[in-house]
N, C-alpha and C positions, 0 to 999 in steps of 0.2 A: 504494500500500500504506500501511495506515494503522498511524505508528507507536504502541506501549504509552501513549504520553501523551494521541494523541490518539483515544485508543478508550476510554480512561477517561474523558474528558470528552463524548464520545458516550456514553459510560452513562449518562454522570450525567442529562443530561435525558430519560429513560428508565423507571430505576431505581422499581421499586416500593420498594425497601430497600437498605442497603447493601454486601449479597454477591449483591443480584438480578444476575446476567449470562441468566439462560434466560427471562426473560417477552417476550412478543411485546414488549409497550412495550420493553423494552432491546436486542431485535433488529431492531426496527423504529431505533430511534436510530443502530444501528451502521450498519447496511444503509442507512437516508441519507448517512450519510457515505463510508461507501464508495460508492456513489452521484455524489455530488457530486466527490469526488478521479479519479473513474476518467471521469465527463465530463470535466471541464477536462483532460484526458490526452487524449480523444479530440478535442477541440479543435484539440488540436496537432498530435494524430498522428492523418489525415482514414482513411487506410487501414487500419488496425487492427483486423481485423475480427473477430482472435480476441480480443480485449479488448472488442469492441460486443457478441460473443455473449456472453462473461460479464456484460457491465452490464444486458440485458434477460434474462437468467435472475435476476439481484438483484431488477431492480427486478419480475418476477411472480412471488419470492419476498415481497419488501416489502408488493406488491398482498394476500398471501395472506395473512400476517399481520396485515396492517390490517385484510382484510373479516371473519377469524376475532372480532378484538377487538370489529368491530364489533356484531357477532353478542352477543358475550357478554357486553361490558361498553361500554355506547355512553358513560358519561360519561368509562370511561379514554381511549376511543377520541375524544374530543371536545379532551379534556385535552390527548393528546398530538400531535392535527393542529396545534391551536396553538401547543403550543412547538414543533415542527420546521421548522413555517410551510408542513406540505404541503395540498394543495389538494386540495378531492374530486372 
């Protein structure tokens, strides 16, 4: 679970502006990070498997706002594979 500090700094590399929290880029930043926290959890804990089914409902939540972005805005959508560092 990701605490208020570190969801505001997953905005930030997101943010179209500075009360942005609804645009895909800022739910795509949040959603890697949860993402990322909720692997390293499954890591540890191999059997977990009500937590694996929430990490692949994220991540073809993730998928779906990425493909949307791409659709409508490829240079945001370009912008922010690279700062997240996700791969196509």
């Amino acid at each position: 679970m990701l605490t208020k500090r570190q969801k505001a700094n997953a905005l930030k590399k997101g943010q179209r502006h500075e009360e942005d929290t609804g645009s895909p880029e800022a739910q795509v930043a949040v959603l890697s990070k949860r993402i990322d926290e909720l692997s390293a959890h499954l890591k540890k804990n191999q059997k977990d498997n009500h937590s694996r089914r929430g990490l692949l409902q994220m991540v073809a939540n993730r998928r779906k706002h990425l493909k949307y972005l791409e659709g409508k805005d490829t240079k945001a959508y370009n912008k922010l594979v690279k700062a997240l560092g996700l791969k196509k």
